[in-house]
C-alpha positions as CSV (number, residue, x, y, z in Angstrom):
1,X,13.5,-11.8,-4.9
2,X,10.5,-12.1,-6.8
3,X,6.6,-10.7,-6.2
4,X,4.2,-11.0,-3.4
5,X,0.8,-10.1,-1.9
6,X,0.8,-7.8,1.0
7,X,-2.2,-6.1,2.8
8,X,-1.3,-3.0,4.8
9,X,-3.4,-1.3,7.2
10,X,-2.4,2.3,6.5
11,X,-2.8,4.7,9.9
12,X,-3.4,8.1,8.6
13,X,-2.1,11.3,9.7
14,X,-4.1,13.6,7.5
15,X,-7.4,12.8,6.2
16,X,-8.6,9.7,3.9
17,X,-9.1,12.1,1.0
18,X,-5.4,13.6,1.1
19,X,-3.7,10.4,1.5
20,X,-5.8,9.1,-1.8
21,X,-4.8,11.5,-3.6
22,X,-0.8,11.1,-2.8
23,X,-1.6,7.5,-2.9
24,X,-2.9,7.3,-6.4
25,X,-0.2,9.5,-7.8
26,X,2.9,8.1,-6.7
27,X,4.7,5.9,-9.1
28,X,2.6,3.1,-10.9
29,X,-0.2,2.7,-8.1
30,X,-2.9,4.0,-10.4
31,X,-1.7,1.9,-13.3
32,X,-1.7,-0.8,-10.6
33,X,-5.3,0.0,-9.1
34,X,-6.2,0.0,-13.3
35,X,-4.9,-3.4,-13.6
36,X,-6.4,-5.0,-10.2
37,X,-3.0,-5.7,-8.6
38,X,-3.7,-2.6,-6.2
39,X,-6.7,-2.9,-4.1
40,X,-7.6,-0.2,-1.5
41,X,-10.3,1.8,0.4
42,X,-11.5,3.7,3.9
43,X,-11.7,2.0,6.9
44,X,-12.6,5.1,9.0
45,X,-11.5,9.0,8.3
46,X,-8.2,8.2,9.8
47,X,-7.5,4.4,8.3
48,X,-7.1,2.9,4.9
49,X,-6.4,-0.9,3.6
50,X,-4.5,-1.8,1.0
51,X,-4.3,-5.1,-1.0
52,X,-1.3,-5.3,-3.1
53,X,-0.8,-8.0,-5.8
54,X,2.1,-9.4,-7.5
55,X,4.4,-6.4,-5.3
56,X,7.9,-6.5,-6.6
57,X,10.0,-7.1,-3.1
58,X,13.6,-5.4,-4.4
59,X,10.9,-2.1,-5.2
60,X,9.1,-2.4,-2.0
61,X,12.7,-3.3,0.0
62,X,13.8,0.6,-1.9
63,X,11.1,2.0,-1.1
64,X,10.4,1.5,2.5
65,X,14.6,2.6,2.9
66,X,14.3,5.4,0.7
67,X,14.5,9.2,2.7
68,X,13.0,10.6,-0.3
69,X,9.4,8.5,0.5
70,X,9.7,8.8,4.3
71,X,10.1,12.5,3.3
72,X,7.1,12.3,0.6
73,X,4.5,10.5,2.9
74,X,5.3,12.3,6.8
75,X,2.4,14.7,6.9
76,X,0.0,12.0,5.6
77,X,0.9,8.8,7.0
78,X,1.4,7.6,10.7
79,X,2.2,4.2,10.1
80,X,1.8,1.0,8.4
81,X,1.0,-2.5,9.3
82,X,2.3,-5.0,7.4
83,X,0.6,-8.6,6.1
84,X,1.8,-11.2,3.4
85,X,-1.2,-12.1,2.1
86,X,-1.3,-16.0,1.3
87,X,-4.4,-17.9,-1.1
88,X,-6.2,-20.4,1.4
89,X,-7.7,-23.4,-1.1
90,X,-10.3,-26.0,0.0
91,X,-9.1,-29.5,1.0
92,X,-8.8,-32.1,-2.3
C-alpha cells in the first residue's frame, strides 16, 4: 500500500490537554513528533490538527477498524476529518 500525508482535523470530546496527552502516548506518535513526520497543535479548546508524514496506510487501515482504538479514544475524541495532503510545486 505504501505511505502517505494526511491532515486530520481532530473534534475533541474532552479537552485539548487530555487528548495530548493520549495522543502522544499511543504507539510511535511521540517518536514520530521527534522525527518531524507527526505534526500537531490546538485549534481552539475543543479542536486539534494533525499533519502526518510518510503514514503507513495497512497501519492506519488497522487502526481506524481496530475496537480496541475506538475503545481507547471514545471519551476523548468526537471525530475526525480526514485530508491527503499532496506537495503543490511552482510551474517549470
Amino acid at each position: 500500500m505504501g505511505t502517505i500525508d494526511l491532515a486530520a482535523v481532530v473534534h475533541i470530546k474532552s479537552d485539548y490537554e487530555s487528548w495530548e496527552k493520549l495522543m502522544l502516548s499511543h504507539e510511535d506518535n511521540q517518536e514520530r513528533v521527534d522525527a518531524g513526520k507527526l505534526l500537531y497543535g490546538q485549534v481552539d479548546e475543543k479542536t486539534a490538527i494533525v499533519l502526518n508524514f510518510e503514514m503507513d496506510q495497512e497501519a492506519m487501515a488497522r487502526r481506524a477498524g481496530n475496537p480496541e482504538f475506538a475503545e481507547l479514544i471514545k471519551n476523548d475524541v468526537e471525530s475526525h476529518d480526514f485530508y491527503v495532503l499532496q506537495e503543490m510545486r511552482p510551474p517549470s
